[in-house]
PAZAPA-4460 file (N, C-alpha, C; in steps of 0.05 Angstrom, whole numbers, plus 32768, in hexadecimal, padded with zeros to 4 digits):
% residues 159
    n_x    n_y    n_z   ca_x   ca_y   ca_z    c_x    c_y    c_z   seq   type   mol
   8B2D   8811   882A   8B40   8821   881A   8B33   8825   87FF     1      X     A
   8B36   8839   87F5   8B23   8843   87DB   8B39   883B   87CD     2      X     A
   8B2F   8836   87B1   8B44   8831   879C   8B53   884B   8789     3      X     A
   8B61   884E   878A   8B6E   8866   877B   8B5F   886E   875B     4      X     A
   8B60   8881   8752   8B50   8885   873B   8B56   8877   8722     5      X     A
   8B6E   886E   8723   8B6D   886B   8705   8B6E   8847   8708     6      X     A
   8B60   8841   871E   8B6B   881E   8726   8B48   8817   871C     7      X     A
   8B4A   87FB   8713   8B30   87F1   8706   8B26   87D9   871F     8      X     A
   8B0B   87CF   871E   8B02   87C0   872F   8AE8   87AB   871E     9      X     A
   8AED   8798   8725   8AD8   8787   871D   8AC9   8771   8734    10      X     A
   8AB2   876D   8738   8AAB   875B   874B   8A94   8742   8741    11      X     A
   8AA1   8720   8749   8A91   8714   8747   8A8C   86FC   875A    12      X     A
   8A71   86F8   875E   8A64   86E8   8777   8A7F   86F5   878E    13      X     A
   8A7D   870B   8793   8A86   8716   87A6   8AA1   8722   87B0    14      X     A
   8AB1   870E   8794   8ACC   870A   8791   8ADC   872E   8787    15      X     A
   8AEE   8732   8788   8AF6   874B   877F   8B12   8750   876C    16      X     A
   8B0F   8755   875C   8B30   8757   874C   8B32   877E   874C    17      X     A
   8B41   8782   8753   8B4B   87A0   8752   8B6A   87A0   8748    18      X     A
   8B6B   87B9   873C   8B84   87C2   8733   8B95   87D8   8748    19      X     A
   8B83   87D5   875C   8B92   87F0   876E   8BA5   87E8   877B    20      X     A
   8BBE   87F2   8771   8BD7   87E9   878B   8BDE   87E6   879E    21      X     A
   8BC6   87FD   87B2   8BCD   8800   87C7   8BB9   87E8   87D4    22      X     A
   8BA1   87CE   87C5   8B99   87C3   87D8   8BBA   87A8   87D1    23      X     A
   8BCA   87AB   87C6   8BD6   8791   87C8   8BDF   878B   87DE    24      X     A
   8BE0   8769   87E1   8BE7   8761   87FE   8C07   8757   87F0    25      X     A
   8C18   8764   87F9   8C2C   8760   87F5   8C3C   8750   8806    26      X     A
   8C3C   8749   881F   8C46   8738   8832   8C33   8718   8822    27      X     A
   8C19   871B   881D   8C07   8700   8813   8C1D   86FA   87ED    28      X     A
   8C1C   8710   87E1   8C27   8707   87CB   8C41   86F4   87C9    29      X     A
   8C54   8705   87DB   8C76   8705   87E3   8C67   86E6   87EF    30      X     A
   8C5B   86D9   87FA   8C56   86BE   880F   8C48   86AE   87F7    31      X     A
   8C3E   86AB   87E7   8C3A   86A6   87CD   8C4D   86A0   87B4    32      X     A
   8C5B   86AE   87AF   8C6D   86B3   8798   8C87   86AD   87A3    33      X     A
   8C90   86A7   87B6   8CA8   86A3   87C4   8CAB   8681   87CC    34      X     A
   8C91   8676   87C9   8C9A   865A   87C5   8C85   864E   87A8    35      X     A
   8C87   865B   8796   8C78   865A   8780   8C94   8647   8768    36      X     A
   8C8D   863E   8756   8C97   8630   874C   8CAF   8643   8733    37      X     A
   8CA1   865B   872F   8CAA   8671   8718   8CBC   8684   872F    38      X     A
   8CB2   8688   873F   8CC1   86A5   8754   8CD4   868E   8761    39      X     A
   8CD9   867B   8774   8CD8   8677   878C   8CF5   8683   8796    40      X     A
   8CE9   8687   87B0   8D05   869C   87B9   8D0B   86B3   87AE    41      X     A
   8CF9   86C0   87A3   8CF7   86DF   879B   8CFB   86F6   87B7    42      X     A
   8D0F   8707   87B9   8D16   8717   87D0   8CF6   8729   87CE    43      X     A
   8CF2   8732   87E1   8CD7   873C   87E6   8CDF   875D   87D8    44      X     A
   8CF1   8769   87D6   8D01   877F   87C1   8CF6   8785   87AC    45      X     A
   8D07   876E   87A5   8CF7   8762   8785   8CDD   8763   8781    46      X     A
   8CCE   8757   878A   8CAE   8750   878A   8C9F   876C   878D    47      X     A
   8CAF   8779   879E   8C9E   8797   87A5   8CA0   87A2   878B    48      X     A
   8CBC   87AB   8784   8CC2   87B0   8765   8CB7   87B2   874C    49      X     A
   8CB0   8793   874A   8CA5   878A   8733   8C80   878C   8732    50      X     A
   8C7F   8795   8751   8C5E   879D   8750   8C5A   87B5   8747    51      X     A
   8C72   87C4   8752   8C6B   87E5   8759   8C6E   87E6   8734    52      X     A
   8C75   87DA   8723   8C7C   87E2   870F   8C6E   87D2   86EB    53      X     A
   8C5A   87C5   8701   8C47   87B6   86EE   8C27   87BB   86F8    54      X     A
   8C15   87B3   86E7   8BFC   87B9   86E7   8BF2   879C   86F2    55      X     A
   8BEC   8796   8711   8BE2   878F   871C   8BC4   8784   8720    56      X     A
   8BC0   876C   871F   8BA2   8765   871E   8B9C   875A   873B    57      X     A
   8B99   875F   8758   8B95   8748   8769   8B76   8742   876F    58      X     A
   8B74   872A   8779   8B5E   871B   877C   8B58   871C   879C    59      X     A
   8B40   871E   87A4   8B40   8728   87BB   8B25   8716   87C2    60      X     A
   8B1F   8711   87DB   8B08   86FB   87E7   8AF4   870C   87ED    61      X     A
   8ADB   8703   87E5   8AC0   8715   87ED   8ABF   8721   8806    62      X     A
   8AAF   8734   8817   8AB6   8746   8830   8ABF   8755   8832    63      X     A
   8AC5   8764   8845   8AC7   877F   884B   8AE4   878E   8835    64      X     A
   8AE1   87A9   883D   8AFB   87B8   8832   8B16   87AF   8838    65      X     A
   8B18   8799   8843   8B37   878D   884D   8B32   8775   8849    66      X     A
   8B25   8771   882E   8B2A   8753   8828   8B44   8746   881F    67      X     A
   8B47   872D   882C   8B65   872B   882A   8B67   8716   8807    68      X     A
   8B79   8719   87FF   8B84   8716   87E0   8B8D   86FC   87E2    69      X     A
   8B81   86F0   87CB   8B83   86CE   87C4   8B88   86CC   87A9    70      X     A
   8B95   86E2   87A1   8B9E   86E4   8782   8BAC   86F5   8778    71      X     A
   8BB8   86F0   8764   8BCA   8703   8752   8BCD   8707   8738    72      X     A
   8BCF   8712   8721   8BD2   8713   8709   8BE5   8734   86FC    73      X     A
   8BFE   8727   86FF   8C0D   8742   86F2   8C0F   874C   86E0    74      X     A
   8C09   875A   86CE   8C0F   8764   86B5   8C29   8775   86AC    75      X     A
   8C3F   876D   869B   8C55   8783   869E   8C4C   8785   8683    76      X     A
   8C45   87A9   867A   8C40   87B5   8666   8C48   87CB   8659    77      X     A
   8C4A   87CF   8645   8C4C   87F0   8644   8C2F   87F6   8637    78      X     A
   8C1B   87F0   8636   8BF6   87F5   8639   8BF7   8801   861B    79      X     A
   8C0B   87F6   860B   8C08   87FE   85F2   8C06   87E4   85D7    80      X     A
   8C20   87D8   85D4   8C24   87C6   85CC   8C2A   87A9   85D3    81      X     A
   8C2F   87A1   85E9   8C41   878A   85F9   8C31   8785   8610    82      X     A
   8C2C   876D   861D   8C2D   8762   8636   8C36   8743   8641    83      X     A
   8C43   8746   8655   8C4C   8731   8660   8C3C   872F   8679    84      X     A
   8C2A   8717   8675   8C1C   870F   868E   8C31   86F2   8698    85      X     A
   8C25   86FD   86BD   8C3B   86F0   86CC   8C37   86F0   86EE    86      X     A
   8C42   86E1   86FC   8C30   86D6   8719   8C16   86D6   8711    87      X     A
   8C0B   86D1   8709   8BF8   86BC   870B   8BEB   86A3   871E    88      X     A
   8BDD   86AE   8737   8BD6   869D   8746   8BC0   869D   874F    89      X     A
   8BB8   8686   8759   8B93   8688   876E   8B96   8679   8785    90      X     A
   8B9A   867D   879C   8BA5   866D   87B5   8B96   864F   87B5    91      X     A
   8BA1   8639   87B3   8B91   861B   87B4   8B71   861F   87B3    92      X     A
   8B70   8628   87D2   8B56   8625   87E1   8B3C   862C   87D2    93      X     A
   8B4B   864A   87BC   8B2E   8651   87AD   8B33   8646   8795    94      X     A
   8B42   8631   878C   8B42   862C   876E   8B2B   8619   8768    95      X     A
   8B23   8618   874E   8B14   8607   8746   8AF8   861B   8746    96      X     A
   8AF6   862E   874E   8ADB   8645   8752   8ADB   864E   8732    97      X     A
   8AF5   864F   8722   8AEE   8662   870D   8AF9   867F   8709    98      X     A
   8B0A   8684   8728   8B19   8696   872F   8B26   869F   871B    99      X     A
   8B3C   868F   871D   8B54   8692   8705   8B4B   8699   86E8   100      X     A
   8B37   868E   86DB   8B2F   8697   86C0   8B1F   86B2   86C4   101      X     A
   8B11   86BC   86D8   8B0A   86D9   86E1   8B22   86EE   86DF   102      X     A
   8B35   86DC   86F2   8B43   86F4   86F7   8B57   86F6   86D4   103      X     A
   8B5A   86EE   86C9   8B66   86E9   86AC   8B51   86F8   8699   104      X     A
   8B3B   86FE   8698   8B24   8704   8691   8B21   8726   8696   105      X     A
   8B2D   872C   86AB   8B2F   8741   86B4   8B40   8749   86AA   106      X     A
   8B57   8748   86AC   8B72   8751   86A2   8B6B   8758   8681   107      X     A
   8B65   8744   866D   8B58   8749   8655   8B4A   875C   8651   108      X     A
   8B35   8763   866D   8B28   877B   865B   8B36   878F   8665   109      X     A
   8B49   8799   8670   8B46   87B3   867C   8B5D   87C7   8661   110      X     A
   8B49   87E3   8665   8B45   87EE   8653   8B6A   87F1   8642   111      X     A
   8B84   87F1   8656   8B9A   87F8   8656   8BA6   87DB   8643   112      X     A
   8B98   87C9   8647   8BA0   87AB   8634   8B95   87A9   8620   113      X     A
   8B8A   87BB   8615   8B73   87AF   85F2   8B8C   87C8   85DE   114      X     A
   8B8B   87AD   85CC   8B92   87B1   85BA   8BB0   87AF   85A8   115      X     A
   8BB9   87A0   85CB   8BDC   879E   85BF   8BDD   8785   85B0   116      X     A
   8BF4   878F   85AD   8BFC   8779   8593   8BFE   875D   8598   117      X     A
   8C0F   875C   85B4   8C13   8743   85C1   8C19   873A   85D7   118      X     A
   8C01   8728   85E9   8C0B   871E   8606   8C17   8708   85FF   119      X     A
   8C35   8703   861A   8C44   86E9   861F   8C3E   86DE   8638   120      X     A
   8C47   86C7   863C   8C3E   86C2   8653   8C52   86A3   8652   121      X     A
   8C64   86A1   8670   8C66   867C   866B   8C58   867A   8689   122      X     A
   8C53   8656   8682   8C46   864A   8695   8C56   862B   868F   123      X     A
   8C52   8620   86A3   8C58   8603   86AE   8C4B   85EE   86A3   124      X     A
   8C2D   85FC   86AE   8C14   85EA   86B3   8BFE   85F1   86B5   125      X     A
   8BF9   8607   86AC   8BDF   861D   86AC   8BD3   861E   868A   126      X     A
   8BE3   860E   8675   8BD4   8612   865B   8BBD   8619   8657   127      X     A
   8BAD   8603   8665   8B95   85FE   8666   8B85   861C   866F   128      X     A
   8B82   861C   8682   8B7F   863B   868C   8B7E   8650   866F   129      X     A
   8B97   865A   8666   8B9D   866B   865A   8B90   8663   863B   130      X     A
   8B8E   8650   8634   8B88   8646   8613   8B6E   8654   860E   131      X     A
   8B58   8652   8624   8B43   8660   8613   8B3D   867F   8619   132      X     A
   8B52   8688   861D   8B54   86A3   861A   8B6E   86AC   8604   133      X     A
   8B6D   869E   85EE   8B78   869F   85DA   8B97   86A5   85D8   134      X     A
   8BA5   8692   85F4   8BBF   8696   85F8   8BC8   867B   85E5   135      X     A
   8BE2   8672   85CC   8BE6   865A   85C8   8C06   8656   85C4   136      X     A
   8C0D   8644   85C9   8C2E   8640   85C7   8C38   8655   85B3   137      X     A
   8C52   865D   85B5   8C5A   8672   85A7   8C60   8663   8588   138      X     A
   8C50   8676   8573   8C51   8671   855B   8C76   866F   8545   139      X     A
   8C87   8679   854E   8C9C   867F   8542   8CB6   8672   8558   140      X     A
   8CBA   8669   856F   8CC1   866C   8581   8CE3   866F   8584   141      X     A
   8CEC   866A   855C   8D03   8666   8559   8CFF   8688   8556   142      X     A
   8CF3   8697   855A   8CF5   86BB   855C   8D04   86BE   8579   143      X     A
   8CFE   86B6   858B   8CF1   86BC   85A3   8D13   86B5   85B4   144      X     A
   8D13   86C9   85C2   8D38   86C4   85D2   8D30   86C8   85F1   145      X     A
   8D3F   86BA   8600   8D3C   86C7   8620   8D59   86C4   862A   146      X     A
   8D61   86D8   8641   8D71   86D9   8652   8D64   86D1   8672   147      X     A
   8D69   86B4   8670   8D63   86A8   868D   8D6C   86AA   869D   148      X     A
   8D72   86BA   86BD   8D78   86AC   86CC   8D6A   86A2   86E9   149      X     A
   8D64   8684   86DB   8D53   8675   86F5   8D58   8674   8710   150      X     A
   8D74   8683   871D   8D84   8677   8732   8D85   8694   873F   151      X     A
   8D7E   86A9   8731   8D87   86C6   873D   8D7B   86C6   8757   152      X     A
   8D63   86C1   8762   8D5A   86C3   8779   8D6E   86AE   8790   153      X     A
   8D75   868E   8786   8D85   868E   87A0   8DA0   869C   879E   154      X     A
   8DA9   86A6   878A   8DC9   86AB   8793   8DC5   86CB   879D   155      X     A
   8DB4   86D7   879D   8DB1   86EC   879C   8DA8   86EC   87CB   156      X     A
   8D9E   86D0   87CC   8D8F   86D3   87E3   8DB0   86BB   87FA   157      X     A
   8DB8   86BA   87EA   8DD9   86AD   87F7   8DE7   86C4   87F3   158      X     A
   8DE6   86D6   87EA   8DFD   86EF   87E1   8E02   8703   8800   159      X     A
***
């Protein structure tokens, strides 16, 4: 499958990160993110949703044109000012390769992310990861407001 025109591609030791939508494995994501510690129990709706409507990074295994996807990196932007990076993953098996700081690496340069004012991002347990790409605890945090709700996926999946 060719990648659509305006979708970006990068390849290393064989590995592939593309922005093109149409290679996402969306049944692999939804089986990912659905017992993930941030999504879990996310309706597969949702997930389609929030792809079709963000700038997409997936990670894909060396081989042919139907290489199957061992990664993710979402960007919700408006490619001006703002980004919220988010799913964030590298399946077990390939971690520790260097993956994850590639595919974060990627996202950075692409041409629709330079120059905004400011990426957010929460994590658990990924600091480390993110610190030397010049992500650091939020500076003001008594600025900073959220409307949580951690529970919407089960009551929504009991409804």
């Amino acid at each position: 499958m060719n990648p659509d025109a305006s979708s970006l591609e990068w390849e290393h030791d064989g590995f592939l990160v593309s922005t093109d939508p149409a290679r996402l494995d969306v049944a692999a994501i939804h089986a990912f993110l659905s017992r993930s510690y941030w999504a879990a129990g996310i309706p597969l709706e949702v997930l389609e949703r929030s792809l079709r409507n963000s700038l997409c990074f997936g990670l894909y295994t060396p081989g042919s044109l139907l290489r199957p996807q061992i990664g993710l990196a979402r960007v919700v932007t408006d490619r001006a000012t703002f980004a919220y990076v988010c799913d964030v993953y590298v399946l077990s098996e390939y971690r520790g390769r260097g993956l994850g700081k590639w595919l974060l690496s990627c996202f950075q340069s692409h041409p629709d992310l330079q120059g905004l004012r400011r990426f957010n991002l929460v994590t658990r347990d990924a600091h480390s990861l993110y610190a030397p790409l010049g992500f650091r605890p939020i500076a003001h945090p008594d600025r900073y407001m959220e409307k949580l709700d951690p529970d919407v996926y089960k009551r929504a999946a009991s409804a």
